[in-house]
C-alpha positions as CSV (number, residue, x, y, z in Angstrom):
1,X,-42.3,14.0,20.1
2,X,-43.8,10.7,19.0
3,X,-45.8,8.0,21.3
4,X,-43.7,5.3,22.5
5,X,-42.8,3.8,25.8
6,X,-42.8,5.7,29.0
7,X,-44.1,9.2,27.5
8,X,-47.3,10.9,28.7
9,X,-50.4,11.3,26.2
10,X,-53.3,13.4,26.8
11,X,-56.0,13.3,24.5
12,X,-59.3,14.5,23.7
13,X,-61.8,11.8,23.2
14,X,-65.6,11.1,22.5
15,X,-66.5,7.3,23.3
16,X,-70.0,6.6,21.9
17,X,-71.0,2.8,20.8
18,X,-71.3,1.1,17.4
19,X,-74.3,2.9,16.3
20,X,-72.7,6.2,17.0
21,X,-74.7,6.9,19.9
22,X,-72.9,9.5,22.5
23,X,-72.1,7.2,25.5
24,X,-69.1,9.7,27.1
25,X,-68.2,13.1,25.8
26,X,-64.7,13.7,27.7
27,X,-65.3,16.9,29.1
28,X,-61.6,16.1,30.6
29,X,-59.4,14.6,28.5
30,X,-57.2,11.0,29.0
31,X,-54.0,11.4,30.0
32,X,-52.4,8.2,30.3
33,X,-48.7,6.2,30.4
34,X,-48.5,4.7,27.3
35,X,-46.5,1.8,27.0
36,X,-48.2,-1.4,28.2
37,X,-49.0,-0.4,31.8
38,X,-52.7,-1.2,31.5
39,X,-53.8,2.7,31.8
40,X,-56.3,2.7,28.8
41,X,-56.9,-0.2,26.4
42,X,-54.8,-1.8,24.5
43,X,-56.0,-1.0,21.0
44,X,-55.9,2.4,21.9
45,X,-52.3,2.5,22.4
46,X,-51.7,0.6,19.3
47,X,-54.0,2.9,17.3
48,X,-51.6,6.1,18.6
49,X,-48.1,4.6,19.2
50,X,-45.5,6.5,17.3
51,X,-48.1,9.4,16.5
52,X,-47.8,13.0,17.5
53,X,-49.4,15.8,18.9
54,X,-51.9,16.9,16.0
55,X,-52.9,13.2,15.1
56,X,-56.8,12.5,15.2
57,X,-58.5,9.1,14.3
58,X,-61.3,7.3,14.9
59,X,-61.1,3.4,16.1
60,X,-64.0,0.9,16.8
61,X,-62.9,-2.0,20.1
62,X,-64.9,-5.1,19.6
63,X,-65.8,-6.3,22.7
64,X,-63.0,-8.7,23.3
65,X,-60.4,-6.1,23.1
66,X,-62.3,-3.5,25.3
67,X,-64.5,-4.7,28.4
68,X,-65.5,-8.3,27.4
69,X,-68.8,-10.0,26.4
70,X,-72.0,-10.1,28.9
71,X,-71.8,-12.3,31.7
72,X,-75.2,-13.2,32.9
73,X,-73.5,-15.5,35.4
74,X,-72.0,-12.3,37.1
75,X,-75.8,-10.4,38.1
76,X,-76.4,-11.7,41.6
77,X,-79.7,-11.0,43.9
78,X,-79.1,-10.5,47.2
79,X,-81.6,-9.5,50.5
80,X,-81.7,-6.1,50.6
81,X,-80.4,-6.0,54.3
82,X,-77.3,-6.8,53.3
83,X,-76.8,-3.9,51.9
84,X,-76.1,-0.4,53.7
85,X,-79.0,2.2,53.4
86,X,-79.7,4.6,51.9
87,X,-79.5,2.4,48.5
88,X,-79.8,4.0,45.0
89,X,-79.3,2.3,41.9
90,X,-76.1,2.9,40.2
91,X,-74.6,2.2,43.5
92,X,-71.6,0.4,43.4
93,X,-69.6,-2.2,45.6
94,X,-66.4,-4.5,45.7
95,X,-67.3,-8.0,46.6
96,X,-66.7,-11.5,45.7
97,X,-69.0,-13.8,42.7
98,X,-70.3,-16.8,44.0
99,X,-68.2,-19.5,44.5
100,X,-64.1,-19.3,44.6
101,X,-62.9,-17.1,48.0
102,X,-59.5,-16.9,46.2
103,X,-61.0,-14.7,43.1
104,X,-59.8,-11.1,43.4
105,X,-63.0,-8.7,44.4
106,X,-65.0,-7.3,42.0
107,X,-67.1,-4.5,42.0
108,X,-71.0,-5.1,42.0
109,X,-73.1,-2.3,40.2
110,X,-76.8,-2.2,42.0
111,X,-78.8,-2.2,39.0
112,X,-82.5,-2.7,40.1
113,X,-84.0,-2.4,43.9
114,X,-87.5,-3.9,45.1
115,X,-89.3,-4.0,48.5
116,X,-86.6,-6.7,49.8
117,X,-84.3,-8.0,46.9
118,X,-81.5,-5.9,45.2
119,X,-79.6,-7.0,42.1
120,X,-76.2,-6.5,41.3
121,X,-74.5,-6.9,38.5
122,X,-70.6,-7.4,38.2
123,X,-70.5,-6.8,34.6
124,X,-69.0,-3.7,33.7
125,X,-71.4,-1.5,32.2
126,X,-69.9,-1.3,28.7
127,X,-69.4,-5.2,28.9
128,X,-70.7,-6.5,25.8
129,X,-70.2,-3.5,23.6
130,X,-68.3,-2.7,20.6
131,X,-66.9,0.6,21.2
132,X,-66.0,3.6,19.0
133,X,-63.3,6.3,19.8
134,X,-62.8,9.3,18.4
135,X,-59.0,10.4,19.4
136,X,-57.2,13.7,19.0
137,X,-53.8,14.1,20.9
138,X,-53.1,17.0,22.3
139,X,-49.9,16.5,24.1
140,X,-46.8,14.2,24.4
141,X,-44.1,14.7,26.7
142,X,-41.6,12.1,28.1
143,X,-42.9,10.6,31.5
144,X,-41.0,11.1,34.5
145,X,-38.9,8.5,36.7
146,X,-41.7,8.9,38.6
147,X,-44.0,8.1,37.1
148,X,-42.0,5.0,35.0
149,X,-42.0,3.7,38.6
150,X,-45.1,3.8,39.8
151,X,-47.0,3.4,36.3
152,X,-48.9,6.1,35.7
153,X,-49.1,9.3,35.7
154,X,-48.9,12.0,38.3
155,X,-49.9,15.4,38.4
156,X,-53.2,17.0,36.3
157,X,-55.3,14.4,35.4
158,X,-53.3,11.8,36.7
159,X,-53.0,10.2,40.3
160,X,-51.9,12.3,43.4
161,X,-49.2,10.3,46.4
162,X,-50.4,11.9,49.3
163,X,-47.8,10.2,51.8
164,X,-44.3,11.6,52.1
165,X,-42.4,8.2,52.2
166,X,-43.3,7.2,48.6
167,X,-44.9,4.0,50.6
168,X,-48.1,3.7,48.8
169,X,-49.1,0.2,49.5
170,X,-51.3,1.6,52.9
171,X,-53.2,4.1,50.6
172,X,-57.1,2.4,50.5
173,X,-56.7,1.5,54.3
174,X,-59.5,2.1,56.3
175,X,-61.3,3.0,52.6
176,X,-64.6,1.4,53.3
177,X,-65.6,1.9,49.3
178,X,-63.4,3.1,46.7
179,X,-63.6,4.3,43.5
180,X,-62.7,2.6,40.4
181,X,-62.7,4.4,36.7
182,X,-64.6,3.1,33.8
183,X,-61.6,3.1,31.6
């Protein structure tokens, strides 16, 4: 079967950066929705649409088309009581950059700790980097209505519904952190 809109593609990957330094080995490999619905980066799914099972390549992202350039307007320093304890860098936490209430959130990394200062930086930590992907597909299978619907995929190495109505817009309430993937 070939890669096109609404099928399922899993795929073993190695991310390292432009100097071919390891950066992510994929232990467990991608398994994404291909077809636009923002569940890997876009050059990916261009480098693979209409491939099959079998097909290997390598692509490098320039920053634009992965994570973006380095923002040294998003690093903030903040008291260090305003932060829950206990407080380790790496650390990571959803709140607003300076300035406009009506931007979405945006999750902080804590990326250095003193006696009473912490920094954060909203930048995500590949931000800035051109990106090199080594991609072997392993599987492609049609995705389900499912899975159309919600835009992405279910099951093994995909996301999990736990509620029985299919009502899934009360799933991070009461989630006082939550976890967001890299890519």
């Amino acid at each position: 079967m070939k890669i096109a809109k609404n099928t399922v593609v899993t795929v073993r990957y190695t991310l390292s950066d432009a100097q071919n330094n390891l950066l992510e080995d994929g232990r467990e490999p991608m398994v994404y929705l291909h077809g636009g619905y923002e569940n890997t980066l876009p050059k990916i799914e261009e480098a693979l649409d209409g491939k099959e099972a079998g097909f290997s390549t390598t692509i490098q992202v320039e920053p634009d088309d992965a994570f973006g350039e380095y923002d040294p307007a998003l690093v903030k320093v903040e008291s260090r009581n305003r932060l829950p304890t206990p407080l380790e860098v790496g650390m990571q936490f959803e709140g607003m950059s300076d300035g406009d209430e009506e931007e979405e959130a945006m999750l902080f990394t804590v990326t250095d700790i003193t006696d009473d200062k912490v920094v954060l930086d909203g930048n995500h930590p590949l931000a800035g980097m051109a990106l090199r992907f080594s991609l072997d597909v392993a599987e492609v299978r049609p995705a389900t209505d499912d899975e159309i619907m919600h835009e992405h995929v279910h099951g093994a190495h995909g996301h999990h519904h736990d509620d029985e109505d299919g009502d899934e817009d009360d799933e991070d309430e009461g989630d006082e952190y939550r976890s967001h993937p890299i890519h």
